[in-house]
N, C-alpha and C positions, 0 to 999 in steps of 0.2 A: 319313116322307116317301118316295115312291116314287122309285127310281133314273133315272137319266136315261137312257130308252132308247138316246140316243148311245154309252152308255157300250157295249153289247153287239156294236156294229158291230165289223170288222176295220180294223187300221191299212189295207189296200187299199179297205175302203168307206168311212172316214172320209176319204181321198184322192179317191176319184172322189166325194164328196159336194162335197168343197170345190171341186173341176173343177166342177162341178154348179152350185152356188151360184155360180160367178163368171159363170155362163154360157157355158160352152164348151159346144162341142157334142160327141156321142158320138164321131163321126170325132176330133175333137180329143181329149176325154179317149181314147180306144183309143192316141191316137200317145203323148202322154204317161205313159203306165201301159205300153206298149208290149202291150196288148192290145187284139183285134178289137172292131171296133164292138159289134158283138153282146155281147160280152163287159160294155161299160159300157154297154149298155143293163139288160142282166141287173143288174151293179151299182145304177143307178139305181131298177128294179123294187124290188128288195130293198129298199136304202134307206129306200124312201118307204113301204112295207108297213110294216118293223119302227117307222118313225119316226108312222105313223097319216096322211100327208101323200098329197095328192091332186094334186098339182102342181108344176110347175117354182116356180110362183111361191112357193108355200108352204113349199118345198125351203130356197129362198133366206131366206125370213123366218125360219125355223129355223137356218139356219146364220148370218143376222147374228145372231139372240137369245140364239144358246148362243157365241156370238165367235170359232165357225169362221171368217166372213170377216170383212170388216172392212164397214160400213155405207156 
């Protein structure tokens, strides 16, 4: 069975993934992470590359299916 690419994220992009999924915005996730926007856009780039995910919304169905957030 193949690993769950979640698992290779950082605790800091498993945090802006879950920002991510609830829908906060980048200005949001920077003040909470207390990093620049730029910075959690970077994060979300990342993310959604290593995750195979082409979208916010896809972001989000992946974090309700693996029980990052909550549905």
């Amino acid at each position: 069975r193949p690993q769950d690419p979640a698992m290779d994220l950082t605790a800091r992009q498993r945090e802006a993934l879950q920002l991510f999924a609830e829908g906060r915005s980048a200005k949001e996730v920077a003040a909470i992470l207390h990093i620049s926007p730029r910075t959690a856009e970077f994060h979300k780039a990342s993310i959604m590359k290593m995750l195979g995910l082409h979208s916010t919304a896809e972001l989000a169905q992946y974090a309700v299916r693996h029980g990052i957030i909550a549905s």
